[in-house]
C-alpha positions as CSV (number, residue, x, y, z in Angstrom):
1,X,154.8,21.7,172.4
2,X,154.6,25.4,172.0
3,X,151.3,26.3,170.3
4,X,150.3,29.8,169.0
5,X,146.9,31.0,171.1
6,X,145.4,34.2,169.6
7,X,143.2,35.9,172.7
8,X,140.8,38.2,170.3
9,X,139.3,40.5,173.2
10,X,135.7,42.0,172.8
11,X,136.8,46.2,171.2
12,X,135.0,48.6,173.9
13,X,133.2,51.1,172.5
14,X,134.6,54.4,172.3
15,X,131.4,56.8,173.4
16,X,132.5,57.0,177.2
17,X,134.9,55.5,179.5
18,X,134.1,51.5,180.6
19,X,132.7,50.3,184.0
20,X,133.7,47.4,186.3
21,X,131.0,45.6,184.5
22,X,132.3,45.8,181.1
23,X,135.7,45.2,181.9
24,X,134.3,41.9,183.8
25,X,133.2,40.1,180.8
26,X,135.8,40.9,178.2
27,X,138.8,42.6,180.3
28,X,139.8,40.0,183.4
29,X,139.4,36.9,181.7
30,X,140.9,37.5,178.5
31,X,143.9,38.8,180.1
32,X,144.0,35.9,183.2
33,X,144.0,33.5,180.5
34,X,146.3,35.3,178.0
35,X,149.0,35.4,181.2
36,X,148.4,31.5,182.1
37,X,148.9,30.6,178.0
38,X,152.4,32.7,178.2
39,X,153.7,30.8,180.9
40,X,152.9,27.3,179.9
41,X,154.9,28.2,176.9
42,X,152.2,29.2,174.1
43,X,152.7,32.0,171.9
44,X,150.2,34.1,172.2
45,X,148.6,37.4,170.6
46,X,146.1,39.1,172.5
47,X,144.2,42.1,170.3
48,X,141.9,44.6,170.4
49,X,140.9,48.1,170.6
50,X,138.8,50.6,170.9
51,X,135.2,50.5,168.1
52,X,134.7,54.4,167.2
53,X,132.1,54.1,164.2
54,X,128.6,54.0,164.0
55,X,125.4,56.4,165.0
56,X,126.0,55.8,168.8
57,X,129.7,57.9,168.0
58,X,127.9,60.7,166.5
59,X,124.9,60.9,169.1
60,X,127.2,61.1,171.7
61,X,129.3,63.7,169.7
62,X,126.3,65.7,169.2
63,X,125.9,66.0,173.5
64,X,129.0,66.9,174.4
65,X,129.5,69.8,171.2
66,X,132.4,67.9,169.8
67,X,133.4,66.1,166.4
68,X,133.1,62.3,166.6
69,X,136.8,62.0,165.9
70,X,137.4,64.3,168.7
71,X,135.2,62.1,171.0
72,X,136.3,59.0,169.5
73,X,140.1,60.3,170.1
74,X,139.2,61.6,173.7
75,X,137.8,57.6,174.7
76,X,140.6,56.0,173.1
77,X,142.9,57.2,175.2
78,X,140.8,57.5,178.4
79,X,139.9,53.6,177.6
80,X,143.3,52.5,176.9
81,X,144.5,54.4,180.3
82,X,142.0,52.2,182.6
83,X,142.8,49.3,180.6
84,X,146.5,50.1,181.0
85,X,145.9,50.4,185.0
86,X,144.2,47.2,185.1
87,X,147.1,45.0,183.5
88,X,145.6,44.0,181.0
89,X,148.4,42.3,178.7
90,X,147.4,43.3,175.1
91,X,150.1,42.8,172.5
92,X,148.2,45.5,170.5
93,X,145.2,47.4,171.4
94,X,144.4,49.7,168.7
95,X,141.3,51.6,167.1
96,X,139.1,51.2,164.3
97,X,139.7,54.4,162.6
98,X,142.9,53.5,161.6
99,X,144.1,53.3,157.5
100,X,145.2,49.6,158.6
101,X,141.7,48.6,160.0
102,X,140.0,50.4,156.7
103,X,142.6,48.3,154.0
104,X,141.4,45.1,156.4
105,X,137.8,45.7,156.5
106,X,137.6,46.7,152.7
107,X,139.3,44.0,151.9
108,X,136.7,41.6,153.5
109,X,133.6,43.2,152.2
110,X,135.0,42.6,148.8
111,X,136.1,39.4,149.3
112,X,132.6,38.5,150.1
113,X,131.1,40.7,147.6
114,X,133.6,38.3,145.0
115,X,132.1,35.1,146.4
116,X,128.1,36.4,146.2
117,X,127.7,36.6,149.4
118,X,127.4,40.4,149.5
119,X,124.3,41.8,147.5
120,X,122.7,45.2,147.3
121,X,118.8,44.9,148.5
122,X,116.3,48.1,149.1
123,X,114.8,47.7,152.5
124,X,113.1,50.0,154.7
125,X,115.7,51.8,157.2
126,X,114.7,53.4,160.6
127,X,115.7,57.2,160.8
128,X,115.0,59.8,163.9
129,X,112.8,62.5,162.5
130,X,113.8,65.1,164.3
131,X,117.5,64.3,162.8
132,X,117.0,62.2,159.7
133,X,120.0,60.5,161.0
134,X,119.9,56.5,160.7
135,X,118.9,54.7,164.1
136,X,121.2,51.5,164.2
137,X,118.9,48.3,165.2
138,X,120.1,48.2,168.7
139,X,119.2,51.7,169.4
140,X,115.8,50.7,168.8
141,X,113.7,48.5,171.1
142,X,109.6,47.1,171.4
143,X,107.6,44.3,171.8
144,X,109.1,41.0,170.2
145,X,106.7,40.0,167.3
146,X,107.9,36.2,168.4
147,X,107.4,36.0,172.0
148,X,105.8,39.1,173.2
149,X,108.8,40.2,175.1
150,X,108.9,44.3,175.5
151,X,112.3,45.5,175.5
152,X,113.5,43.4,172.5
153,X,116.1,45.4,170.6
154,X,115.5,45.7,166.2
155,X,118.5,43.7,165.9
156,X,117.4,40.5,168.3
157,X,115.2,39.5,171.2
158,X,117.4,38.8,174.4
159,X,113.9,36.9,175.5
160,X,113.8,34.3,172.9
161,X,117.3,34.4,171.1
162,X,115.5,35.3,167.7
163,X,117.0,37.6,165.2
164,X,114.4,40.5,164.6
165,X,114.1,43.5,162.1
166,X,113.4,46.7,163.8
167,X,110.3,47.1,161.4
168,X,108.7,44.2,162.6
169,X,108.6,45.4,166.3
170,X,105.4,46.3,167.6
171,X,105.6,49.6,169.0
172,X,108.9,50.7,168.1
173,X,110.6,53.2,170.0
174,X,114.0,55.5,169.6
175,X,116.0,54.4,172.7
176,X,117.9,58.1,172.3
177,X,114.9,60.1,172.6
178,X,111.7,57.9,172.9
179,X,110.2,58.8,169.7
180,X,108.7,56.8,167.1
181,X,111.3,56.2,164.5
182,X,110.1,57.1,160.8
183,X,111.2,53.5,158.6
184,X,112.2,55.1,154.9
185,X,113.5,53.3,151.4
186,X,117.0,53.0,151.3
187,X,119.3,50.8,149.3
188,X,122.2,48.5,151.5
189,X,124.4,45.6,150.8
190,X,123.3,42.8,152.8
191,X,125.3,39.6,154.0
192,X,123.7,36.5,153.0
193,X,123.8,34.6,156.4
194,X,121.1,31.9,155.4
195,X,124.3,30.8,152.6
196,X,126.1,29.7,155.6
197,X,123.5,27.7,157.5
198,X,124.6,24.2,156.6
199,X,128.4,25.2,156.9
200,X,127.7,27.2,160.8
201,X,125.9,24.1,162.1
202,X,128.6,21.6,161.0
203,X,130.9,24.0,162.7
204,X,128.9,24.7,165.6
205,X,128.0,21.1,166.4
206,X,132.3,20.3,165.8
207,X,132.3,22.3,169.2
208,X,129.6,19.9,171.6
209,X,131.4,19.3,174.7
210,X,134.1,22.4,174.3
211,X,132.2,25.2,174.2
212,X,130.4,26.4,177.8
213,X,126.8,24.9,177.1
214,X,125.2,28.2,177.2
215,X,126.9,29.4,174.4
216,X,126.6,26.6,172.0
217,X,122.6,26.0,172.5
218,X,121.8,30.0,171.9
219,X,124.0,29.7,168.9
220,X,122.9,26.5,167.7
221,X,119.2,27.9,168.1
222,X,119.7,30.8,165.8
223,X,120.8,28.5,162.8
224,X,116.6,27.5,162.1
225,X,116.3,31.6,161.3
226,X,119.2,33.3,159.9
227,X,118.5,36.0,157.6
228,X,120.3,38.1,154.8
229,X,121.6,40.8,157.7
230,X,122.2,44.5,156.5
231,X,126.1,45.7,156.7
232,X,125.8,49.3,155.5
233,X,124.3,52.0,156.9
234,X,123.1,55.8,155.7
235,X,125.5,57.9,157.7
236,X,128.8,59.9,157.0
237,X,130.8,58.3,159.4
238,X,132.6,55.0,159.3
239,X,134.6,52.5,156.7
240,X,133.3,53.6,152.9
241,X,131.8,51.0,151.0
242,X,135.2,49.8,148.4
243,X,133.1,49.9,145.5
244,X,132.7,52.1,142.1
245,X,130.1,54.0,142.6
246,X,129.4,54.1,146.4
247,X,133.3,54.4,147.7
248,X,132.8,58.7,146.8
249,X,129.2,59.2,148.7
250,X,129.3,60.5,151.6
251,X,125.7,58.7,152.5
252,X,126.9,55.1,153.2
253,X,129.1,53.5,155.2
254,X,130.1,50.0,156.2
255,X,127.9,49.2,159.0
256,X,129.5,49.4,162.3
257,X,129.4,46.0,163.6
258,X,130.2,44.5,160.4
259,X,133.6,46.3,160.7
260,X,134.4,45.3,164.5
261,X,134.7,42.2,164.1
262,X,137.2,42.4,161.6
263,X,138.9,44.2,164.1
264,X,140.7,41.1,165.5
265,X,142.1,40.3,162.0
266,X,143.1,43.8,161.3
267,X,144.7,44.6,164.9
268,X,146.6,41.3,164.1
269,X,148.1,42.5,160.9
270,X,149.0,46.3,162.6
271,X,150.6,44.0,164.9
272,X,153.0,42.1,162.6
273,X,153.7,45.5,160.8
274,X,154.7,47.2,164.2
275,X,156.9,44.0,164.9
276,X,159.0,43.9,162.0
277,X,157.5,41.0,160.4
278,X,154.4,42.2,158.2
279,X,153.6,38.1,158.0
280,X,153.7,37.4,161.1
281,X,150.0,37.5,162.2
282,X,149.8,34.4,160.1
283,X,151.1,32.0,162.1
284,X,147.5,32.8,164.1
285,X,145.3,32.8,161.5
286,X,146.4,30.3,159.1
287,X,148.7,28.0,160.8
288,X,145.9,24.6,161.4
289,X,147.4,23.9,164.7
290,X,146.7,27.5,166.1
291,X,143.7,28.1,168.4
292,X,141.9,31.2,168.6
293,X,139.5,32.6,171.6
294,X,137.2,34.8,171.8
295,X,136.3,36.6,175.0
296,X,132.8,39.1,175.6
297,X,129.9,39.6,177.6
298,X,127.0,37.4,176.4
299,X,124.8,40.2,175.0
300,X,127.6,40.1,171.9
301,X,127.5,36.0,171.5
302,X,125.9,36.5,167.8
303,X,128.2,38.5,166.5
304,X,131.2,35.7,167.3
305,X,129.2,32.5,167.0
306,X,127.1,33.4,164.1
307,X,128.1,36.6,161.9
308,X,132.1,36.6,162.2
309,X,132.2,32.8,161.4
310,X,129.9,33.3,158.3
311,X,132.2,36.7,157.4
312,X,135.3,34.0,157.5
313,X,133.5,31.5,155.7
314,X,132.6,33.6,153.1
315,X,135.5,34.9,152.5
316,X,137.5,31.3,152.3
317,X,134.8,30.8,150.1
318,X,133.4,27.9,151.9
319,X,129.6,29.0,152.2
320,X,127.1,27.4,149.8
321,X,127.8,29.6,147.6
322,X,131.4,28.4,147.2
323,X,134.0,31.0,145.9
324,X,138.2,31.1,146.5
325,X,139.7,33.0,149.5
326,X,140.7,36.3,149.1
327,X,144.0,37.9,148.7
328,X,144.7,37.4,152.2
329,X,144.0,33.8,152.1
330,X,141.9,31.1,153.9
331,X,141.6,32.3,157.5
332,X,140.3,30.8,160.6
333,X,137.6,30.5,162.4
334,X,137.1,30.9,166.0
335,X,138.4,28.0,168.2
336,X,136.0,29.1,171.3
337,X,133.7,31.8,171.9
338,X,134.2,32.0,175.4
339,X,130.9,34.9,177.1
340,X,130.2,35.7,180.7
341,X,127.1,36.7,181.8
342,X,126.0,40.0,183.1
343,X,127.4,42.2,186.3
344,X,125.1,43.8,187.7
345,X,125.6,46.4,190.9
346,X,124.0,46.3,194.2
347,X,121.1,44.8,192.8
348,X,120.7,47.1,189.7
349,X,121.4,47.1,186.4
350,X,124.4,49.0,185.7
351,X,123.4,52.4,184.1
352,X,125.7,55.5,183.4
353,X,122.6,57.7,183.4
354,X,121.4,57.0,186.9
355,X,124.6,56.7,188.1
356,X,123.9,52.7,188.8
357,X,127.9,52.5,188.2
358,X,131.8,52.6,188.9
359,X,134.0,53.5,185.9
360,X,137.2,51.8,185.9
361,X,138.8,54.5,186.5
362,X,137.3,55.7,189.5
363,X,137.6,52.5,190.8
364,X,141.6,52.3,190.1
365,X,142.2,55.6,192.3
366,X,140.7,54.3,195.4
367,X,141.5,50.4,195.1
368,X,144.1,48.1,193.7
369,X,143.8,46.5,190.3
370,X,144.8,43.0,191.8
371,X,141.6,43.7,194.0
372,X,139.5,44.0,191.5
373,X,140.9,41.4,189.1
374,X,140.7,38.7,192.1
375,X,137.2,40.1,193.1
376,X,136.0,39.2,188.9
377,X,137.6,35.9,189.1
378,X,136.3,34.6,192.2
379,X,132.8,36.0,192.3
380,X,132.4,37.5,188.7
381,X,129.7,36.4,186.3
382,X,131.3,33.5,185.1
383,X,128.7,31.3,184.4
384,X,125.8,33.0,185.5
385,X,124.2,36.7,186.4
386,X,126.6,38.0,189.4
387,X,125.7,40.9,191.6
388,X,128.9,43.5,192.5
389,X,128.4,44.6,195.6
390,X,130.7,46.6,198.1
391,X,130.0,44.5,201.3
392,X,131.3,41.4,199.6
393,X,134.5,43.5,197.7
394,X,135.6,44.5,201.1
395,X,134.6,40.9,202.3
396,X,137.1,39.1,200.0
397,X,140.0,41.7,200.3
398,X,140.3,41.8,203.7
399,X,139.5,37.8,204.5
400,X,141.5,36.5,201.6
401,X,143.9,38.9,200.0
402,X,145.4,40.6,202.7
403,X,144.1,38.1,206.1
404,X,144.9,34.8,203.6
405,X,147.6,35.3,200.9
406,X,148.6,39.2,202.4
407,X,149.4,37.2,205.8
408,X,151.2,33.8,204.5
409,X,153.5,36.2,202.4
410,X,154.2,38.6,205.4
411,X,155.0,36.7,208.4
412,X,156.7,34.0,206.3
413,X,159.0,36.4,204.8
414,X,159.3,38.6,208.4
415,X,160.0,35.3,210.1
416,X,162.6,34.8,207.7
417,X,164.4,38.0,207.5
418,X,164.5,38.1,210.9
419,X,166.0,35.2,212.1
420,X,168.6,34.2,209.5
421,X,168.3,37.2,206.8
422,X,167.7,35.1,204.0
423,X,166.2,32.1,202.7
424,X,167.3,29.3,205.2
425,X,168.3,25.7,204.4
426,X,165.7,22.8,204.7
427,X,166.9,20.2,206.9
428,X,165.1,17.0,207.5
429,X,161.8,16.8,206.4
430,X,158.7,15.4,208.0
431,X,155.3,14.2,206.9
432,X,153.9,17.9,207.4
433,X,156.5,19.7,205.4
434,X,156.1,16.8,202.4
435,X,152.5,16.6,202.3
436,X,152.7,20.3,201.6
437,X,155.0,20.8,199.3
438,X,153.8,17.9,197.3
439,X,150.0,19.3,197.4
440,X,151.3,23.3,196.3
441,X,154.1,21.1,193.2
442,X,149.9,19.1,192.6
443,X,147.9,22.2,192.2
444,X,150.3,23.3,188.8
445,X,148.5,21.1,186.5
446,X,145.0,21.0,187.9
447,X,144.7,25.2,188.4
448,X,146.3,25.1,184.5
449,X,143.7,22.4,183.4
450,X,140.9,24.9,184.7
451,X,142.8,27.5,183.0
452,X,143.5,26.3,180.0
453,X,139.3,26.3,179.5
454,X,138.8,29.4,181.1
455,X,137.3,28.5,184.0
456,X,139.0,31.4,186.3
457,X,136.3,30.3,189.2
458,X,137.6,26.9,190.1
459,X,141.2,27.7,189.1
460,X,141.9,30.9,191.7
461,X,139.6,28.9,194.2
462,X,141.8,26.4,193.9
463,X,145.0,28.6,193.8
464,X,144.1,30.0,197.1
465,X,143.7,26.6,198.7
466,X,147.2,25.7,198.5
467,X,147.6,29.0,200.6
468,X,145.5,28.3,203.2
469,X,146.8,24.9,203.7
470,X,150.2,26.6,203.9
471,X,148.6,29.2,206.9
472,X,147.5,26.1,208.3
473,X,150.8,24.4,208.4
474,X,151.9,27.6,209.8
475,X,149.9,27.4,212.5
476,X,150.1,24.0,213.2
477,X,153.8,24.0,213.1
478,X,154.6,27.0,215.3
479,X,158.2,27.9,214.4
480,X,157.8,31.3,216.5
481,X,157.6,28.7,219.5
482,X,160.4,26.8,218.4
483,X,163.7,28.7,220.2
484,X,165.7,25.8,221.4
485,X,165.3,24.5,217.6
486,X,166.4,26.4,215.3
487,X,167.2,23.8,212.6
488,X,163.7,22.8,212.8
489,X,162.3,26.2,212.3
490,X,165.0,26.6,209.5
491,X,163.2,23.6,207.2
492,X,159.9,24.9,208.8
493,X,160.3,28.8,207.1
494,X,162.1,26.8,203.7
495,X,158.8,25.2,203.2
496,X,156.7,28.5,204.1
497,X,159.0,30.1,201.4
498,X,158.9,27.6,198.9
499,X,154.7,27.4,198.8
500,X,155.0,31.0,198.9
501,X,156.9,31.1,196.1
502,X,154.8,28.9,194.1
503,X,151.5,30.7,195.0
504,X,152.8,33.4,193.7
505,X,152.9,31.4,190.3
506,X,149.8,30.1,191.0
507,X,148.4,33.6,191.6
508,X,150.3,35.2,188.6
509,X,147.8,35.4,186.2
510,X,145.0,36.6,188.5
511,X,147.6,39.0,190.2
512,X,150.3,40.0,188.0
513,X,151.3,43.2,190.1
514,X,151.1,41.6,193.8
515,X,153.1,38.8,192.6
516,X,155.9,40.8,191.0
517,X,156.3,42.5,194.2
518,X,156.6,38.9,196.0
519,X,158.8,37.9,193.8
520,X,160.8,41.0,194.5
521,X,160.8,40.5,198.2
522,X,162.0,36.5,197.7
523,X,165.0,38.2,196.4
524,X,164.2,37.7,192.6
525,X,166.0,39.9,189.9
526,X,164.4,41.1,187.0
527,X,160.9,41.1,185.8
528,X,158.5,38.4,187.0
529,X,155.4,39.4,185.0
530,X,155.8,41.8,182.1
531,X,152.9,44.8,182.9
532,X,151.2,46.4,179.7
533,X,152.2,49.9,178.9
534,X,150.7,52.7,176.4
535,X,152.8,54.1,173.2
536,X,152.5,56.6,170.9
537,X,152.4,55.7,167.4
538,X,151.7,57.3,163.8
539,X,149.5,56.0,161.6
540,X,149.8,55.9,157.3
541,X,147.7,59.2,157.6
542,X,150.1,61.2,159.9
543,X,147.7,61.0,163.2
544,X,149.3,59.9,166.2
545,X,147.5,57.9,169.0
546,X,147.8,55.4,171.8
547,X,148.1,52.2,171.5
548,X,148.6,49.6,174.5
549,X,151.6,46.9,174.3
550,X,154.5,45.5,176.3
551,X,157.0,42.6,176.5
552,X,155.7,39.6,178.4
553,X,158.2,37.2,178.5
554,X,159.5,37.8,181.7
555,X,160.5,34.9,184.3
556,X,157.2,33.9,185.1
557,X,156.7,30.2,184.2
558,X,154.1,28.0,184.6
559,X,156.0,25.6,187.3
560,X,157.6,25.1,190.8
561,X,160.7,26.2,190.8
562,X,162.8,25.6,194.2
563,X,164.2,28.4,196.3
564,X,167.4,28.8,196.6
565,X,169.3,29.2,200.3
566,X,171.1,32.0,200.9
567,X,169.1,34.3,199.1
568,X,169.0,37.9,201.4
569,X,165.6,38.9,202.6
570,X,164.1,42.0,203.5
571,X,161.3,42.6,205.9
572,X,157.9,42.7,203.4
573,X,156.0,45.8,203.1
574,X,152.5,44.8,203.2
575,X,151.1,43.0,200.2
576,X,147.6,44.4,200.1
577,X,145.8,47.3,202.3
578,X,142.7,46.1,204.4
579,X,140.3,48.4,203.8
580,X,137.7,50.0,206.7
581,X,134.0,48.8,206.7
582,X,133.0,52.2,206.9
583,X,133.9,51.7,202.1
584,X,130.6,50.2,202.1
585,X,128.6,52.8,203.5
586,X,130.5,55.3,201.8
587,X,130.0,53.9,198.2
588,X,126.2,53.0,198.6
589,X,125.8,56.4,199.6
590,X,127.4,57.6,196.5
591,X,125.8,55.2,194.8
592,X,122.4,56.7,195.8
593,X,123.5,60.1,195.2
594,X,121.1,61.3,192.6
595,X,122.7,62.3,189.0
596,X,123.6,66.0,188.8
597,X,121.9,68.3,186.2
């Protein structure tokens, strides 16, 4: 039974372009699993886009001489271009400074202001003084007042898991300049998370044995110490407050992660508009059988497990304070919150300043997105802290994409083409050519069970398995050898074909642009694997920008489907290009290449 899957993808932030190691925890998996949902049947809605508010926007802004939307225009486009190049399948992937993400965000805040769970509250406020301008928490680190870690951040300790204050840190420091930051009297609206304590842990225990382990114990540890959480900040830029009295200043802003997260709701109503159907995002958020996933890097686990739910609840008005949904009605809450761990690269912490990093794009001109996308699924960080390095990229595409699946595809094919100049006619089968068949029809459900839980590891590994038993059969079969017999090597090259064929299902998700081309030299017609593409678009206000879409329901289907005899075959052009040791060298040394002035 068709079920609709909402994929909510972690929204870059728009202050530069995104490295391999961002793309890694929100980008491969969200899309791997968005393709594997599509061809078991699901309907699915993957969203996103790019954040553009907040301090970090006009910090940035302020180096390069521009406005922050010029900036925030320049990185839209610039992200949604890598992300483009990658493949990643977004039904919509939008921005934050649109009037539809404002009308959705505003509509939130005063849905929770309605309920009580929004109240105005004079705390003390970190500001630069050599700007006045307001320091968000996170651009703000110490030493946590809890555990004594130094290099806790003012909004949490990544040490303990508490949530801080950046007033309480001992020894606060800017993390844009260094300097002390000067804490002031300012008034904000603050979002009651201790009203939601009882209601998240019901919730949060509901998920024991779905969630990955890591993610439910941090969240379930934060419930002993939630406190009322600022959502407004003193700056210019950003959603304004929808209130009389505070939507006119030009001091105060929704704060930006309060926004973001409603980004996922509001991307899924610009959606529905730019379909046709202005309803139709809510067969995803309000339809009980629907499922929503959430995919980002761990350091953003809070924000979905904690502060987003208690958003939702607050505005279905199921908090302890009560209250009635808003005019959007009751909406759901995340199904999973599914975080990877941290990338790092040769053994450093990724870091744009010290050039410790490869943007996507730099990466895309010199390697193939399927070589990347297989390199994150195989050896990302999954489940644990995973060093990129380039000894081990070149490693795995030269010993398993091109040596392993490169190979089986290419002499199968060649063998093929050659010799009868299309798909040949199975004769009698032996053991051999059953055993295989019936282990690549076998590996369907079990890489879809790991799939269908996001677990991109043991479903690829076991995805390539079924090729390198058919490179083994190969091998032990030795149809090259087999002249007086040509029937024989005829059923030999139909079972080559056919496990290539399904490999290439297999592999879809992983590799949506290698396995269109294999299904192009099977002799397939049409598309195989819809790709994403990038459109230009108006928005209420008359401004035009990208946004990233595409039509996925092409032929690809989650199942073996037989070959068919007869079908003409070409000789392959080579699947993937081996690439010379000497990359290694090369890269470390620009890796090591210190930054330029």
């Amino acid at each position: 039974m068709s079920q609709h899957i909402l994929t909510a993808v972690a929204w870059p932030y728009a202050n530069g372009p995104r490295h391999i190691g961002h793309v890694s925890g929100f980008g491969v998996p969200s899309d791997v699993f968005s393709r594997y949902q599509r061809m078991a049947g699901n309907k699915v809605l993957m969203v996103s886009g790019t954040d553009e508010h907040g301090t970090p926007i006009l910090v940035q802004a302020d180096k390069e001489g521009v406005s922050p939307r010029e900036l925030a225009d320049r990185y839209n486009r610039v992200i949604a271009e890598d992300l483009t190049a990658l493949g990643l399948s977004y039904d919509l992937f939008t921005r934050t400074t649109t009037s539809n993400h404002y009308a959705v965000a505003q509509e939130i805040f005063k849905g929770l202001y309605a309920n009580g769970y929004v109240f105005p509250k004079t705390t003390m406020g970190a500001v630069s003084p050599t700007t006045g301008r307001t320091l968000p928490d996170r651009y703000i680190e110490g030493t946590c007042p809890i555990c004594g870690y130094d290099g806790a951040r003012g909004d949490q300790c990544d040490n303990c898991g508490n949530q801080l204050d950046p007033i309480d840190l001992i020894n606060p420091r800017s993390k844009v300049n260094g300097e002390k930051p000067k804490f002031i009297e300012t008034e904000h609206f603050m979002l009651d998370l201790p009203a939601f304590t009882e209601a998240l842990g019901t919730w949060l225990q509901s998920k024991q044995g779905e969630w990955r382990p890591n993610v439910l114990k941090f969240s379930l540890n934060l419930l002993g110490d939630l406190q009322p959480r600022a959502i407004s900040r003193d700056l210019d830029w950003g959603v304004p407050i929808p209130l009389d009295g505070w939507s006119d200043r030009g001091d105060k802003r929704l704060y930006v992660w309060f926004d973001a997260v409603i980004g996922y709701l509001s991307a899924s109503v610009e959606w529905a508009r730019r379909s046709g159907d202005p309803d139709a995002w809510r067969q995803w958020w309000q339809n009980p059988d629907a499922r929503g996933y959430y995919f980002m890097g761990k350091d953003n686990i809070v924000f979905h497990s904690e502060i987003w739910p208690a958003m939702l609840l607050g505005y279905n008005g199921e908090g302890a304070r009560g209250g009635t949904p808003g005019s959007l009605g009751k909406l759901a809450l995340p199904s999973e919150v599914v975080s990877s761990e941290f990338l790092t690269m040769e053994g450093r912490k990724f870091s744009s300043s010290r050039q410790v990093v490869i943007y996507v794009r730099d990466f895309l001109e010199r390697y193939d997105a399927d070589a990347l996308r297989y390199y994150i699924a195989v050896a990302g960080p999954e489940n644990q802290d995973t060093d990129f390095t380039w000894s081990e990229f070149v490693n795995r595409n030269n010993g398993e994409l091109v040596a392993a699946w490169g190979n089986l595809v290419n002499r199968s094919i060649s063998m093929a083409a050659k010799n009868f100049g299309a798909v040949p006619e199975a004769g009698e089968l032996t053991d051999a050519d059953r055993v295989l068949l019936e282990r690549s029809r076998a590996a369907f459900p079990a890489v879809g069970a790991e799939l269908g839980r996001s677990r991109l590891k043991n479903a690829v590994t076991e995805a390539f398995d079924v090729v390198r038993d058919a490179n083994r059969y190969l091998a032990e079969q030795e149809p090259w050898k087999l002249k007086d017999d040509p029937e024989r090597v005829k059923s030999i090259l139909h079972v080559a074909l056919q496990v290539v064929d399904d490999a290439k299902t297999l592999l879809t998700p992983f590799l949506p642009g290698s396995s269109n081309k294999v299904h192009a030299m099977l002799g397939g017609e049409g598309v195989w694997s819809g790709m994403p593409q990038i459109r230009e678009v108006d928005d209420e206000d008359g401004r035009h920008y990208p946004v990233i879409t595409g039509e996925y329901d092409g032929a690809a289907t989650w199942e073996s489907k037989p070959i068919r005899a007869g079908v003409p075959l070409a000789p392959p052009t080579p699947l993937f290009a081996k690439l010379d040791p000497k990359v290694v060298d090369e890269e470390l040394a620009r890796l090591d290449t210190p930054p330029s002035e």
